[in-house]
N, C-alpha and C positions, 0 to 999 in steps of 0.2 A: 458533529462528532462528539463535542462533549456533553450533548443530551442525552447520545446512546451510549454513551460511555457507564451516567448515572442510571440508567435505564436498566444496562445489562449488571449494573452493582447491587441493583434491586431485584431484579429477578434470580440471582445470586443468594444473596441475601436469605431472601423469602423460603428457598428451596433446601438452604442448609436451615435454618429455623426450624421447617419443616420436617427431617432428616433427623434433629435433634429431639422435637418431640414426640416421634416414632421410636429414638433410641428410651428415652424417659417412660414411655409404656413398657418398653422388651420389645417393638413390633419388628424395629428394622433387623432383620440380618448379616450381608455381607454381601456385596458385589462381587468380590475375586473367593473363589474357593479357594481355602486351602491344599495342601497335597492332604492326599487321604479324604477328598469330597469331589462331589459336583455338585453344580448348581443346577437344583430343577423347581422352575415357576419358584422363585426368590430365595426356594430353604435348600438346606445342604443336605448330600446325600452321599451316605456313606460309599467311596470308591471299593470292591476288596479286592485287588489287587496292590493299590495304594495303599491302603488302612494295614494292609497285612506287611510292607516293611517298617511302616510308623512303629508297629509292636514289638518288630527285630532292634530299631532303633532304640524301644524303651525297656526290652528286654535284654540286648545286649551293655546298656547303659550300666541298669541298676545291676546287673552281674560283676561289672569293675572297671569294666574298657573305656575308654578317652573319647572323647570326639574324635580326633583325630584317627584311631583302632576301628571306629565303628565307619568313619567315612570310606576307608580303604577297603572294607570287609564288602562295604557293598558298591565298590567300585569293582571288586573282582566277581564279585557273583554277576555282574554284568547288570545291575537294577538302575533303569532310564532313572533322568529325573526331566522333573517340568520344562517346558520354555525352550526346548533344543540347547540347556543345557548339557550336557557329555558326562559331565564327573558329581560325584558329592564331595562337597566341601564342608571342615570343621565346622564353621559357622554356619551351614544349611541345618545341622543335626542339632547344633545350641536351639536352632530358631522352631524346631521340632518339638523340642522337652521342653521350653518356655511355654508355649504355644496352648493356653488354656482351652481350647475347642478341642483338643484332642481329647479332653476331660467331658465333651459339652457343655460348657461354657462360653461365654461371651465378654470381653472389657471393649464397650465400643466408642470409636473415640477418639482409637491410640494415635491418629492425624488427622490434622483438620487443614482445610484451605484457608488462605490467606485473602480478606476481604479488598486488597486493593491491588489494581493491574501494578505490573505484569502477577497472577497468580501465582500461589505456588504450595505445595503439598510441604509442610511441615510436621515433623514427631512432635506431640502434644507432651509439653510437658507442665501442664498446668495451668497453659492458656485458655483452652476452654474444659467442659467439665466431660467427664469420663464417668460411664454408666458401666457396671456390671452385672450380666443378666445368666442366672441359673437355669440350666436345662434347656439352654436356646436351640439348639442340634445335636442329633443321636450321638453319643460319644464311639470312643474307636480303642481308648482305655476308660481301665475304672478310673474312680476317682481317688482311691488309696494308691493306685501305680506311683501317678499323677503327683500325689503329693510327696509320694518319697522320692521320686524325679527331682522334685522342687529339692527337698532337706540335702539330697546327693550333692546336688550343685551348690547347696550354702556351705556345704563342710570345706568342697573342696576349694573353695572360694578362701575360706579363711583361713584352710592349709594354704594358699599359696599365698596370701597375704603376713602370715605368720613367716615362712620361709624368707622374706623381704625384709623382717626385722630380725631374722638368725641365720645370717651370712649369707644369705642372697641377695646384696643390693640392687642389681642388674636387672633383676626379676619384674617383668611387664616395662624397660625402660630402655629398651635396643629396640628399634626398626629397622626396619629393611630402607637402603635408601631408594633400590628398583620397583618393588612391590608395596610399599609403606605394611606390609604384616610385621605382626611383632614377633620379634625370636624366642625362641624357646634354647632352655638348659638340656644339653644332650651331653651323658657322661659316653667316652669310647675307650675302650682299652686303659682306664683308670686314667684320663684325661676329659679336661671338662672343656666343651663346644658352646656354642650359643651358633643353634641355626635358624636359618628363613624357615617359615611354617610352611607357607608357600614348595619353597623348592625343594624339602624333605617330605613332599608329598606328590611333585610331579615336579621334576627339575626341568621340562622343557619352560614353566610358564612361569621361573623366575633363574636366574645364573648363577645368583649371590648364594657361594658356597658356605659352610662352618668357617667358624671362626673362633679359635681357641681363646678359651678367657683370661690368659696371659698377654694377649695382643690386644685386648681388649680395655685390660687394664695398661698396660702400659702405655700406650693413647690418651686413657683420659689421664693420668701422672701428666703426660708431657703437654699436653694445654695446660692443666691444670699450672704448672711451673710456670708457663707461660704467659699467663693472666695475673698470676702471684707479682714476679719477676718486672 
């Protein structure tokens, strides 16, 4: 057992090495398509059916809408997604507008296996080296969309980090205790909420209703005495 053990660590081994100096050329491509491809004889090919809500996705984006506004938009026009999932979600649509292929590009890499049983599929973060490769598959946007996709998502990134140090403390630091999603600030009738992402997006698949930021606050007050005290 434990000669086939080293055995199978070697032929392992050898196959990701291999894998890695295909990615070091540009040769390798991608085993799982993304949405918006298929895979034909190893290269990617543009879906249009799929490629055509990717553009709804990046055109209703840089127009002003949310994740959240863009998932809902194409929950009701009725548009599948992969995997016999049902719905789109916030974060399917982040994983859209990050998603350098859509540019055609490639950063390959971004996980790598783990050399020792039990295996296991880890996010690369530095462990091993990451190649990125130019004009690897037909793109599905330009690459000016693409990159103001990217500047979109930094601004509003630092608007919301900015909002955390001008009276938003709360801001990215409530979860859900049912669904672990983070809550979002929702003002109603000049009263301010912090709700599940989750379940102001389809309240069947989380319970955990709003929660005014007065209860919120007054919570943490009262550990907080508590811990003091």
């Amino acid at each position: 057992a434990a000669i086939a053990e080293e055995e199978s660590k070697s032929i392992g081994a050898k196959t990701r090495m291999g894998h890695r100096f295909r990615m070091e050329r540009g040769e390798f491509n991608t085993c799982k398509a993304p949405f918006g491809y298929r895979l034909e004889n190893r290269a990617l090919v543009i879906d249009p059916q799929e490629a055509e809500t990717v553009r709804i996705i990046f055109d209703r984006f840089l127009a002003g809408d949310s994740c959240e506004k863009i998932a809902e938009h194409l929950n009701l026009l009725g548009i599948s997604k992969r995997y016999d999932r049902p719905r789109w979600r916030p974060g399917m649509i982040r994983y859209v507008l990050r998603n350098e292929r859509y540019a055609g590009n490639a950063i390959l890499q971004k996980r790598y296996t783990t050399d020792d049983f039990p295996r296991k599929k880890m996010r690369n973060k530095g462990a091993v080296p990451q190649y990125f490769v130019t004009g690897s598959n037909p793109p599905i946007v330009s690459q000016e969309i693409f990159d103001a996709a990217q500047a979109l998502i930094e601004r509003r990134y630092k608007t919301v980090t900015t909002a955390k140090t001008q009276g938003l403390p709360l801001a990215q630091k409530i979860y859900c205790g049912h669904c672990g999603t983070a809550f979002r600030r929702k003002l109603c009738n000049g009263k301010v909420y912090w709700t599940c992402r989750t379940h102001d997006t389809d309240k069947e698949k989380c319970p955990v209703m709003q929660i005014p930021q007065e209860t919120i606050c007054e919570a943490f007050l009262r550990l907080y005495y508590k811990l003091k005290h």
